[in-house]
C-alpha positions as CSV (number, residue, x, y, z in Angstrom):
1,X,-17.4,6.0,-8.0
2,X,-14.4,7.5,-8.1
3,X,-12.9,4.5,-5.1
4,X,-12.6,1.9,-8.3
5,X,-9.8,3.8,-9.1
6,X,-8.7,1.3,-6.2
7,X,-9.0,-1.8,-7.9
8,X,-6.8,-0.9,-10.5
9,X,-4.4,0.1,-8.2
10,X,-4.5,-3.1,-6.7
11,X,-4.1,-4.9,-9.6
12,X,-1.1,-3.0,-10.7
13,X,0.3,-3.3,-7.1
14,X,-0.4,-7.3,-7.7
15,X,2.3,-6.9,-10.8
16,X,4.9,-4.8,-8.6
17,X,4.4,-7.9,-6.2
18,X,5.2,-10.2,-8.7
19,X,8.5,-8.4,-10.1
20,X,9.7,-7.3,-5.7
21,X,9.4,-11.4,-5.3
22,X,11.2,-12.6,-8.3
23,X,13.8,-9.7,-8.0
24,X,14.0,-10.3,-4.1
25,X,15.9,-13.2,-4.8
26,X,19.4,-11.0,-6.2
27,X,18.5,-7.6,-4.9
28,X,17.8,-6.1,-1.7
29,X,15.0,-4.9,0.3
30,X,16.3,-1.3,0.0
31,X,18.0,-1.4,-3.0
32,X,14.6,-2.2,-4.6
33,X,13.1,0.4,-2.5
34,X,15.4,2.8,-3.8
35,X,15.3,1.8,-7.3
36,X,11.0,1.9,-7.0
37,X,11.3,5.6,-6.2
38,X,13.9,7.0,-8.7
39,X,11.8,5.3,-11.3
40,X,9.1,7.1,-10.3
41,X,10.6,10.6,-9.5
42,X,12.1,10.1,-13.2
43,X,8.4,9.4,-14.7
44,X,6.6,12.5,-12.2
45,X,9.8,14.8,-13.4
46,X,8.7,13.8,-17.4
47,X,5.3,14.4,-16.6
48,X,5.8,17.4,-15.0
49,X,8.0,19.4,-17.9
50,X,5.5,17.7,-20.7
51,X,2.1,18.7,-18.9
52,X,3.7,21.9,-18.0
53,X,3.4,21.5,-14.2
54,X,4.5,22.7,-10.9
55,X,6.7,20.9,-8.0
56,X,5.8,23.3,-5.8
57,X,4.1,22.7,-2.9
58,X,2.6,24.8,0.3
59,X,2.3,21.8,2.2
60,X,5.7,20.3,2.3
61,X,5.6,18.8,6.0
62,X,2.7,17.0,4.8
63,X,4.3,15.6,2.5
64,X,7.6,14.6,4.6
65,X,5.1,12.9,6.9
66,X,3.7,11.3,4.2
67,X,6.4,10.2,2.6
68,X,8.1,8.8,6.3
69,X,5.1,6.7,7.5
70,X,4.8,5.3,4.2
71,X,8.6,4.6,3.7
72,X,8.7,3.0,7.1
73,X,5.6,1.0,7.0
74,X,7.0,-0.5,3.3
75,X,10.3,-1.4,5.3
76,X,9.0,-2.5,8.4
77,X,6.4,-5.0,6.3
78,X,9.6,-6.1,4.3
79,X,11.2,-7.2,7.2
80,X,8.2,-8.5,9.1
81,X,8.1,-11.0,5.7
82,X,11.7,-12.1,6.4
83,X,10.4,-13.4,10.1
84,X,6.7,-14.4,9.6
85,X,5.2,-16.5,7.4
86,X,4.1,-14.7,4.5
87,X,0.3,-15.7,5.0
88,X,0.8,-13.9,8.7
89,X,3.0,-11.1,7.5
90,X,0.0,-9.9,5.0
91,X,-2.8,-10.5,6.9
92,X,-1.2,-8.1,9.8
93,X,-0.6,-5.4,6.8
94,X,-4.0,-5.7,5.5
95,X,-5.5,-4.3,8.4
96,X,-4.5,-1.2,7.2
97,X,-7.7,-0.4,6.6
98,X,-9.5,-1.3,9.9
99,X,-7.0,0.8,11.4
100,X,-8.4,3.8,9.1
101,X,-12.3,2.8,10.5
102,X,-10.6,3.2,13.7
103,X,-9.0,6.1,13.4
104,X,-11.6,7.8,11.0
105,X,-14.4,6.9,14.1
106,X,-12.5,8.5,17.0
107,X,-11.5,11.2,15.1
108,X,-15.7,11.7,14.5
109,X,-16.7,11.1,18.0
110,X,-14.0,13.1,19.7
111,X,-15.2,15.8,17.2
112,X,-19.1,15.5,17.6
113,X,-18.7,16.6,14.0
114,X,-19.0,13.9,11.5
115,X,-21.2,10.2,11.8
116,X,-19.5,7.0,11.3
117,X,-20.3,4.2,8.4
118,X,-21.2,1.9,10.7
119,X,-22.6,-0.7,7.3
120,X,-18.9,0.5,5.7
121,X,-17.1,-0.3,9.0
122,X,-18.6,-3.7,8.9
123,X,-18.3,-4.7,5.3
124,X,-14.2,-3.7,6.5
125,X,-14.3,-6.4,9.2
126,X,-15.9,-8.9,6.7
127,X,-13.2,-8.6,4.3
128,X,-10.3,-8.6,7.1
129,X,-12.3,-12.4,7.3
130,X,-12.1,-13.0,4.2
131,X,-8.4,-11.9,4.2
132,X,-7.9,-14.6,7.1
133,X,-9.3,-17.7,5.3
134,X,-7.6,-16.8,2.3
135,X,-4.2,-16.9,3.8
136,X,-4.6,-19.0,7.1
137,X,-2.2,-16.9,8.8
138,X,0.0,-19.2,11.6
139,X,2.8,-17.7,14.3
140,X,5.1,-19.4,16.4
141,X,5.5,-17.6,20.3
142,X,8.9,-17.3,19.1
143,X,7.7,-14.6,16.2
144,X,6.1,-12.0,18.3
145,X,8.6,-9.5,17.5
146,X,7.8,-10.0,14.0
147,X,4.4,-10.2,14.4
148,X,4.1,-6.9,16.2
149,X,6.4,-5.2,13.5
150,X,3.8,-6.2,10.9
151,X,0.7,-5.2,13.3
152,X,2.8,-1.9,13.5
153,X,3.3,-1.5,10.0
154,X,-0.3,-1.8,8.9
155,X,-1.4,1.1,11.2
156,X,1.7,2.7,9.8
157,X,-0.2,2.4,6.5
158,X,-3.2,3.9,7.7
159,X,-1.9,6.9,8.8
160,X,0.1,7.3,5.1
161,X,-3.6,6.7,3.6
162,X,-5.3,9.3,5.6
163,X,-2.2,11.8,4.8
164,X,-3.1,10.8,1.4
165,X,-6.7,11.5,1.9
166,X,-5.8,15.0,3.7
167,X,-3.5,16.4,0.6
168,X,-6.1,15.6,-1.7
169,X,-8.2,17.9,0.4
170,X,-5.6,20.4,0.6
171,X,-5.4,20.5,-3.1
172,X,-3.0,18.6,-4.3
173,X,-2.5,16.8,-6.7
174,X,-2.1,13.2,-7.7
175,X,1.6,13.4,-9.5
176,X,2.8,16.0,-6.6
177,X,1.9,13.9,-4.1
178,X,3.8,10.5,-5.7
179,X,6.6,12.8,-6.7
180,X,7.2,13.5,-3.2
181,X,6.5,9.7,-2.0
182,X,8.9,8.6,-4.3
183,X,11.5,11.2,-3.5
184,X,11.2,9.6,0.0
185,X,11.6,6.1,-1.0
186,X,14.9,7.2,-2.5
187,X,15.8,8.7,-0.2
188,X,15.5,6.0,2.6
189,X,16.2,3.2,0.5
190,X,19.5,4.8,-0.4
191,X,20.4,5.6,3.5
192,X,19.6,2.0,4.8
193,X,21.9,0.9,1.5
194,X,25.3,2.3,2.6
195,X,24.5,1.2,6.0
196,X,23.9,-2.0,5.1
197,X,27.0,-2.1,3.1
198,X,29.2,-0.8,5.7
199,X,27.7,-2.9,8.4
200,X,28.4,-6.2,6.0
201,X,31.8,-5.3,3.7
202,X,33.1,-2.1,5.7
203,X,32.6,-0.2,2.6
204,X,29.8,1.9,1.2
205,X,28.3,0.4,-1.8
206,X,24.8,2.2,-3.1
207,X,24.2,-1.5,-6.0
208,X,25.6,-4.3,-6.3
209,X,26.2,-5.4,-9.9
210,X,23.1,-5.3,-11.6
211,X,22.5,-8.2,-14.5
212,X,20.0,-7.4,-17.0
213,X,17.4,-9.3,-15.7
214,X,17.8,-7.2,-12.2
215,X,17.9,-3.8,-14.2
216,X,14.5,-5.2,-16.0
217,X,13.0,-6.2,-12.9
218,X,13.9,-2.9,-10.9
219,X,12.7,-1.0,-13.9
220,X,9.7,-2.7,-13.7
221,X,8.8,-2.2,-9.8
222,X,9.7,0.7,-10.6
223,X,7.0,2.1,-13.4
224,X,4.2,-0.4,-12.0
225,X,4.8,1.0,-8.5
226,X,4.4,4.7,-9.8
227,X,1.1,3.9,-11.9
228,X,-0.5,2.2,-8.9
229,X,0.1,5.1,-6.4
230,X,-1.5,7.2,-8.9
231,X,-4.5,5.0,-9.1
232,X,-4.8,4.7,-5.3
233,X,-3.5,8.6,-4.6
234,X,-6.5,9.4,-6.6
235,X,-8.8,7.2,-5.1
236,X,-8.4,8.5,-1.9
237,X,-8.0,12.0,-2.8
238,X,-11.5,11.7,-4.3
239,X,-13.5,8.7,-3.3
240,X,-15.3,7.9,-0.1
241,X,-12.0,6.9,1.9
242,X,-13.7,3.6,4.0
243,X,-15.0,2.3,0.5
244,X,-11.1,3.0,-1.1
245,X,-9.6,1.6,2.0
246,X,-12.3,-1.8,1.8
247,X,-11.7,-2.0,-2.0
248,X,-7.5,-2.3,-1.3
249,X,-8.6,-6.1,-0.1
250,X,-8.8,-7.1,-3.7
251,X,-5.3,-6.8,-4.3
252,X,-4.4,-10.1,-2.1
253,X,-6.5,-12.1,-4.4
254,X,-5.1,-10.6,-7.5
255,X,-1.6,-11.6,-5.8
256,X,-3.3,-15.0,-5.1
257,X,-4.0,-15.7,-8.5
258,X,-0.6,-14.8,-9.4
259,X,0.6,-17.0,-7.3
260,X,-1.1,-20.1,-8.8
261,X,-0.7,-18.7,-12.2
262,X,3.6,-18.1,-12.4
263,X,3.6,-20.5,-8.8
264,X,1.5,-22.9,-9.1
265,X,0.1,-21.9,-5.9
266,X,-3.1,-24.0,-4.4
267,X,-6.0,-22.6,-3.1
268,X,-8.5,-25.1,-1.2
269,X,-12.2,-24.2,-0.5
270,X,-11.5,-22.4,2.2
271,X,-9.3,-19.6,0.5
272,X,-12.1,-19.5,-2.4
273,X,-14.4,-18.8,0.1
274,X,-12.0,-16.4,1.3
275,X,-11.8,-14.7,-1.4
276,X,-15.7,-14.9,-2.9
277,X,-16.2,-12.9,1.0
278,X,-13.7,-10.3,-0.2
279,X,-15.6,-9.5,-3.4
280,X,-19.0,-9.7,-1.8
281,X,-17.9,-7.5,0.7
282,X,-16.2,-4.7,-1.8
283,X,-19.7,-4.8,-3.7
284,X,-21.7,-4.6,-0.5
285,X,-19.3,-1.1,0.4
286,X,-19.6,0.4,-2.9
287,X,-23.3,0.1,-3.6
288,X,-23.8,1.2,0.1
289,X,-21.5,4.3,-0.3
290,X,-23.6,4.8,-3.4
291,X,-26.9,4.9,-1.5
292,X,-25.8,6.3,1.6
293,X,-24.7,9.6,-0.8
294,X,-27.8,10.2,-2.1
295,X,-29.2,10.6,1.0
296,X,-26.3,12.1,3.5
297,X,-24.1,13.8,1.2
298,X,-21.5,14.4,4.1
299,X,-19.5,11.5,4.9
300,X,-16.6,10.4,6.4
């Protein structure tokens, strides 16, 4: 059961969503995404000297392609969220995880090697439903471009996810792998930050003046951000990966009930519905993986 570690994971993300959107409003897209990973190279880097661990990896272009499809997928859905409506921006980003049924299914029959979860596959596609009536999702023809920079982002995502899947495999493990995420977010975010500042002052500028409430806010994304990828690095590293990837759905209703809690967000029967089809569906792909195991013990 080792794919719940997903549901925490998406309830911590739910937090970093609510700090990215209240500091969104003073900070940039990549000065945030900047901030996020030195927090968390900071907090690896203390784990590391206290647990008395190693940085050192055999697998570095794993990471580096970890660490760029996931940086670029986070920047890409940013911007898709400044074109789109936000209810279309998600639901694009959530289909993350059909994209891994997808991928995870040709890669198994262009193999001959490994059967696909058809019953997990479909519990996926029932919660992408869910996902929908949750968020209505609306474009105008004028959006496409957006629209096909969220669609791009989300399988974007997928790829990151499997990466993540495929280090665990290799060996490594949970803090490595963020350390290395991170050390990519900082990275990018602090690249697209002096090109954003030359391109609007003709100067390079890495932050603006940060107030306290910024500094708490980035602080925040920041250690939230670097718990949750924990949480999900190890649930992919060592779950069942279409369970983990089905089980990442929960995190739009946490955000949900966010947004009616700080918000005061409405949901009509239709999103409920939405999101009781989400749950179901999450239950339906755990205690099906839990079955399925006892009886096949390889899986995809």
């Amino acid at each position: 059961m080792q794919s719940l570690w997903m549901l925490f994971a998406s309830f911590v993300f739910s937090l970093m969503g609510v700090c990215v959107k209240l500091a969104s409003v003073t900070t940039s897209t990549s000065e945030i995404v900047m901030c996020r990973g030195a927090v968390g190279m900071v907090m690896m880097l203390a784990l590391v000297r206290l647990r008395g661990y190693s940085l050192r990896t055999s697998f570095p272009w794993h990471h580096a392609w970890r660490g760029f499809v996931g940086v670029t997928a986070l920047s890409m859905w940013f911007y898709a969220i400044g074109e789109l409506p936000l209810a279309t921006a998600m639901t694009l980003n959530y289909m993350a995880p059909i994209w891994i049924a997808s991928i995870v299914f040709t890669l198994g029959w262009w193999h001959k090697q490994r059967r696909f979860e058809w019953g997990l596959a479909a519990a996926i596609m029932t919660s992408f439903v869910g996902v929908a009536l949750l968020l209505k999702p609306s474009m105008h023809a004028d959006q496409w471009i957006g629209g096909l920079i969220a669609l791009i982002s989300g399988f974007l995502s997928a790829l990151a996810y499997i990466q993540v899947k495929k280090l665990g495999q290799l060996g490594e493990p949970e803090y490595r792998v963020v350390f290395y995420f991170s050390a990519t977010g900082v990275i990018g975010g602090l690249l697209s930050s002096l090109v954003n500042s030359y391109l609007h002052t003709g100067e390079l500028h890495v932050l603006h003046s940060l107030s306290t409430r910024d500094f708490l806010l980035l602080l925040a994304i920041g250690i939230t951000a670097t718990i949750a990828q924990i949480a999900m690095t190890r649930a992919y590293r060592l779950g069942a990966m279409l369970v983990t990837a089905n089980l990442q759905y929960t995190g739009i209703i946490f955000s949900s009930m966010w947004g009616i809690l700080i918000w005061g967000d409405h949901l009509d029967l239709v999103g409920w519905l939405g999101i009781a089809i989400i749950l179901i569906s999450g239950i339906a792909a755990t205690f099906y993986n839990a079955r399925s195991s006892s009886s096949a013990p390889k899986k995809i």
